[in-house]
C-alpha positions as CSV (number, residue, x, y, z in Angstrom):
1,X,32.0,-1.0,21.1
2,X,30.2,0.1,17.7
3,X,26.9,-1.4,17.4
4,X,25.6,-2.1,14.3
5,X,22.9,-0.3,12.3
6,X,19.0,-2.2,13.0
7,X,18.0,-4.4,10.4
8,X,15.7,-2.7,8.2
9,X,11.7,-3.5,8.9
10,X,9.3,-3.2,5.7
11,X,5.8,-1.7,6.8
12,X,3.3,-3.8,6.0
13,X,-0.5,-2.9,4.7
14,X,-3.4,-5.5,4.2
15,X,-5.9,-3.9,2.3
16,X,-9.5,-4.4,1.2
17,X,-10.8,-6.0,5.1
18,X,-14.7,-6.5,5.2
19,X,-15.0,-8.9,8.2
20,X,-14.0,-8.6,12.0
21,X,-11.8,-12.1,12.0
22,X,-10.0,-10.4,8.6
23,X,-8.9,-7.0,10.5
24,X,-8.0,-9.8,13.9
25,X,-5.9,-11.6,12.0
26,X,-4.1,-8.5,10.1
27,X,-3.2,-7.5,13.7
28,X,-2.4,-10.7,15.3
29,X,-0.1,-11.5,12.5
30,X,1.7,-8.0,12.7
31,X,0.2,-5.6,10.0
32,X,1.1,-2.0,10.4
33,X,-1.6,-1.0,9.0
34,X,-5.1,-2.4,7.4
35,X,-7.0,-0.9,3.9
36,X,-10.6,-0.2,3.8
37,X,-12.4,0.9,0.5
38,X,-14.5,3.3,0.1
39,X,-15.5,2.6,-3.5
40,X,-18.7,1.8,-4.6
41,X,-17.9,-0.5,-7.9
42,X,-15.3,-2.7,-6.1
43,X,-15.9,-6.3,-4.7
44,X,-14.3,-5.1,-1.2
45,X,-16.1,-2.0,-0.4
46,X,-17.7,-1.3,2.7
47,X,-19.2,1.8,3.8
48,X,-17.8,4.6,5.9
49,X,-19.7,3.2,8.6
50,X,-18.7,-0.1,8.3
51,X,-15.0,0.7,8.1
52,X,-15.6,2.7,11.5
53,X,-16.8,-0.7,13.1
54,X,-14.0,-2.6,11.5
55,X,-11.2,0.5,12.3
56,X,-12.4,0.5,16.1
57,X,-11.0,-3.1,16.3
58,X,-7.4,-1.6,15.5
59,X,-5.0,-1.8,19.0
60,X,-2.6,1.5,18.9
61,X,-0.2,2.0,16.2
62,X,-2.0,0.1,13.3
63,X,-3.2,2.7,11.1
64,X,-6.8,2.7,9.0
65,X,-6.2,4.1,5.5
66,X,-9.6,4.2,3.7
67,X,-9.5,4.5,0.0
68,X,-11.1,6.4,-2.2
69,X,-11.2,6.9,-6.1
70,X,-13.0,10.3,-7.6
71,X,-14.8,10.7,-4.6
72,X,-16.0,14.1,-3.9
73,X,-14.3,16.1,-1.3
74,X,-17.2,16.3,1.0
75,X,-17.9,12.7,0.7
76,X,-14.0,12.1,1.8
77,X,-14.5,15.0,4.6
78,X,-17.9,12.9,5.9
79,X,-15.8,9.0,6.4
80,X,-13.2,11.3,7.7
81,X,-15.4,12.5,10.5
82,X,-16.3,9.3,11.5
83,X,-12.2,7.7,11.1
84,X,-10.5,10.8,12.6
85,X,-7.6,9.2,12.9
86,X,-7.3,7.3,9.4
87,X,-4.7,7.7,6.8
88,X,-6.2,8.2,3.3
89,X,-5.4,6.5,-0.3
90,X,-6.7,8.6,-3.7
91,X,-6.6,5.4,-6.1
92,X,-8.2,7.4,-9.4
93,X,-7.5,10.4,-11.2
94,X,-7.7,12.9,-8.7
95,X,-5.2,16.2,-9.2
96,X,-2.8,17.3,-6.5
97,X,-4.8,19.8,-5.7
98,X,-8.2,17.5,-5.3
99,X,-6.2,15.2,-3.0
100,X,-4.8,18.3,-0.4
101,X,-8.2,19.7,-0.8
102,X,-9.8,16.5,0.3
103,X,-7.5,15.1,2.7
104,X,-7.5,19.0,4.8
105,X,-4.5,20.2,6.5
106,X,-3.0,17.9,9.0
107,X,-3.9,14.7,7.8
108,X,-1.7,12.5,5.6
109,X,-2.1,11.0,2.3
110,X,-1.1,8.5,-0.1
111,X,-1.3,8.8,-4.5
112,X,-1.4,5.5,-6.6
113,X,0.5,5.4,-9.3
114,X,-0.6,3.4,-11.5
115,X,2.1,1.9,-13.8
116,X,1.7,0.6,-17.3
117,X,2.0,-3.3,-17.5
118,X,2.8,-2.7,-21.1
119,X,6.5,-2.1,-21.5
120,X,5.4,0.3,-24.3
121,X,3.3,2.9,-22.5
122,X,6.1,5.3,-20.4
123,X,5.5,6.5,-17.3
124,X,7.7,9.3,-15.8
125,X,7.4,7.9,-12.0
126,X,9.9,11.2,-11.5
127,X,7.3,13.9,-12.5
128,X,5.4,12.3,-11.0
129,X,6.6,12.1,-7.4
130,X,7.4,15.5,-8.4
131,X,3.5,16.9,-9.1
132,X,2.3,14.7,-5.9
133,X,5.4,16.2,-3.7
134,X,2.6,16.5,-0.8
135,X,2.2,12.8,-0.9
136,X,3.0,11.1,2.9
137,X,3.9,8.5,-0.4
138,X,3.0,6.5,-3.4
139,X,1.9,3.7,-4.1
140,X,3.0,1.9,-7.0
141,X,-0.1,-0.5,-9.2
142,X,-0.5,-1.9,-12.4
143,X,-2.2,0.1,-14.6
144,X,-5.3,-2.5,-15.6
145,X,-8.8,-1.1,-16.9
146,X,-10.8,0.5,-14.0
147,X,-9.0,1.2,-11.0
148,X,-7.1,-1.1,-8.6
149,X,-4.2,-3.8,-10.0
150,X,-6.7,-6.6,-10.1
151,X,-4.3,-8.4,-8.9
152,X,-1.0,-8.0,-11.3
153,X,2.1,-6.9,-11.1
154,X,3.3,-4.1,-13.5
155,X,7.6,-4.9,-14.6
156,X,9.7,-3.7,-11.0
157,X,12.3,-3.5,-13.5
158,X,11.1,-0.1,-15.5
159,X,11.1,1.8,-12.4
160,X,13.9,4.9,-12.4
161,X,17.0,4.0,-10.9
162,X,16.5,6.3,-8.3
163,X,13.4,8.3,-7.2
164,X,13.3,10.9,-3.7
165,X,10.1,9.4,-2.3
166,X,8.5,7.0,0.2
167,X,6.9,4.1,-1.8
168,X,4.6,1.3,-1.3
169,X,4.7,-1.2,-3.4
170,X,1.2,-3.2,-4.2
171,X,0.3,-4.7,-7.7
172,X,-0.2,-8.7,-7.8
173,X,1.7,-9.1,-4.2
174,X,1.6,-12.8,-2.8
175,X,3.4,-14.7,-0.2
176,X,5.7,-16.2,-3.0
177,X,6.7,-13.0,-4.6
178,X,6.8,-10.3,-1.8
179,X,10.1,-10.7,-0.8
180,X,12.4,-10.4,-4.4
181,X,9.7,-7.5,-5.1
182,X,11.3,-5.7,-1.6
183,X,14.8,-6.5,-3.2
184,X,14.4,-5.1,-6.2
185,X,12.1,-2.0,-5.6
186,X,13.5,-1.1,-2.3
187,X,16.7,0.6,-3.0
188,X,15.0,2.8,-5.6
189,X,12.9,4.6,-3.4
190,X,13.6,6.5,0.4
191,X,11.6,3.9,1.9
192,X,9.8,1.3,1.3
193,X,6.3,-0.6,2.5
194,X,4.7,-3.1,0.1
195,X,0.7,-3.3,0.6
196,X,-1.5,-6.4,-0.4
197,X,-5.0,-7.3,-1.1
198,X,-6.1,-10.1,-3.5
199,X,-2.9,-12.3,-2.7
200,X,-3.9,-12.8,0.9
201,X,-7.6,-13.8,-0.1
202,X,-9.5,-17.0,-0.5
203,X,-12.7,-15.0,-2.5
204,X,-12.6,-11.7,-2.9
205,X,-13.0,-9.6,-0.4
206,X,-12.6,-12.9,2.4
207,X,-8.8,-12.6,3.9
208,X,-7.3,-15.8,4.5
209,X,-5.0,-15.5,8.2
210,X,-2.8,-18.2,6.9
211,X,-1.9,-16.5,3.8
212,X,-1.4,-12.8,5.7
213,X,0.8,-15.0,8.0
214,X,2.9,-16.2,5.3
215,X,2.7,-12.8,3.3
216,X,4.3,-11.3,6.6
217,X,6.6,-13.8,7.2
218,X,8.1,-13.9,3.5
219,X,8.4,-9.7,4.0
220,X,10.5,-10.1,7.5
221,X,12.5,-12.8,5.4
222,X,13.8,-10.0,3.1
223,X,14.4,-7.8,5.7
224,X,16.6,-10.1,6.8
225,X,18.7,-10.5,3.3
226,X,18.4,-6.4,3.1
227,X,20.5,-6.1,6.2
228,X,23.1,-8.0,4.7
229,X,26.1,-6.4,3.3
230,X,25.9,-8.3,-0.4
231,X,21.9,-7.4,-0.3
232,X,22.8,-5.6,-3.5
233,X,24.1,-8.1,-5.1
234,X,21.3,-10.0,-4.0
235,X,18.4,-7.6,-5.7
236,X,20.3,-7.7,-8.4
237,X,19.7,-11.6,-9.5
């Protein structure tokens, strides 16, 4: 007898924790993985001590990705020391070369791209997948003055057909629109997770459990209409 292929299972990042109960409820309701920033200017940052005391909270197999935007390389090597085992985001202009420099050998990294909400401003997502080949993946934002999404979505629609990368898609994420953003983005990219911040909050910077419950249940809902044969037809609507 010929089993059928697993149902596909979008990974699932809730970024920009500052409290304990936040990071408890990320687990409890089944994140793969939690987001703690490292930068100064933003309403969610915590320190590289603090997001020690909020990673050693993490049960095996959730991962701690602290971001970072322009930081120096020492200053990334120092929270490193502290998170050995933490994944790492460059969310600012930082080079190819900055980020492998940063990151060291060994430990993986992810590149936002940040993507034009204006229709009229191109961005060849291609090149650069391409240029940032050393990527574990990118992570696709709106492009919005400073850095992070503020919480909008750029237009799925304007990504390539067909780009040979893992993706995470984040940008204006809720509980409402998670799922036809997974439809539509998925089959573009090798894999794909989808990571939220603002869309899961009741202030900034204070996670609500309710809404990361219903974020995570609307993202196992679409994996449920991706394992079905007509899914393409389905992402297509």
């Amino acid at each position: 007898m010929i089993s059928s292929p697993p149902e596909p299972r979008t990974r699932i990042k809730i970024c920009g924790l500052t409290r304990e109960q936040d990071v408890d409820a990320a687990v409890a309701a089944g994140a793969d993985a939690i987001g703690l920033v490292l930068y100064p200017k933003s309403p969610r940052y915590v320190t590289a001590a603090r997001a020690a005391e909020l990673a050693r909270r993490l049960p095996p197999f959730v991962t701690p990705v602290l971001l970072f935007v322009n930081a120096p390389a020492a200053e990334v090597r120092a929270a490193c020391a502290l998170l050995p085992h933490a994944m790492l985001q460059f969310h600012g202009d930082e080079t190819p070369a900055e980020c492998a420099e940063a990151a060291g050998p060994g430990r993986p990294w992810l590149r936002a791209a940040r993507i034009p909400v204006d229709q009229a401003r191109p961005f060849d997502l291609v090149k650069f997948a391409s240029d940032y080949s050393q990527a574990h993946a990118l992570l696709l934002d709106a492009h919005v003055e400073g850095y992070g999404g503020a919480g909008l979505s750029f237009p799925w629609s304007l990504l390539p057909p067909s780009v040979s990368c893992h993706a995470v898609l984040s940008g204006g994420l809720t509980p409402a629109n998670v799922a036809d953003g997974i439809l539509q983005v998925r089959p573009r990219f090798t894999t794909l997770a989808v990571d939220v911040s603002s869309g899961v909050e009741s202030a900034k910077g204070i996670k609500d459990a309710g809404l990361i419950h219903q974020f995570i249940a609307a993202v196992r809902a679409a994996d449920v209409l991706l394992a079905r044969p007509d899914h393409a037809l389905l992402s297509a609507t």
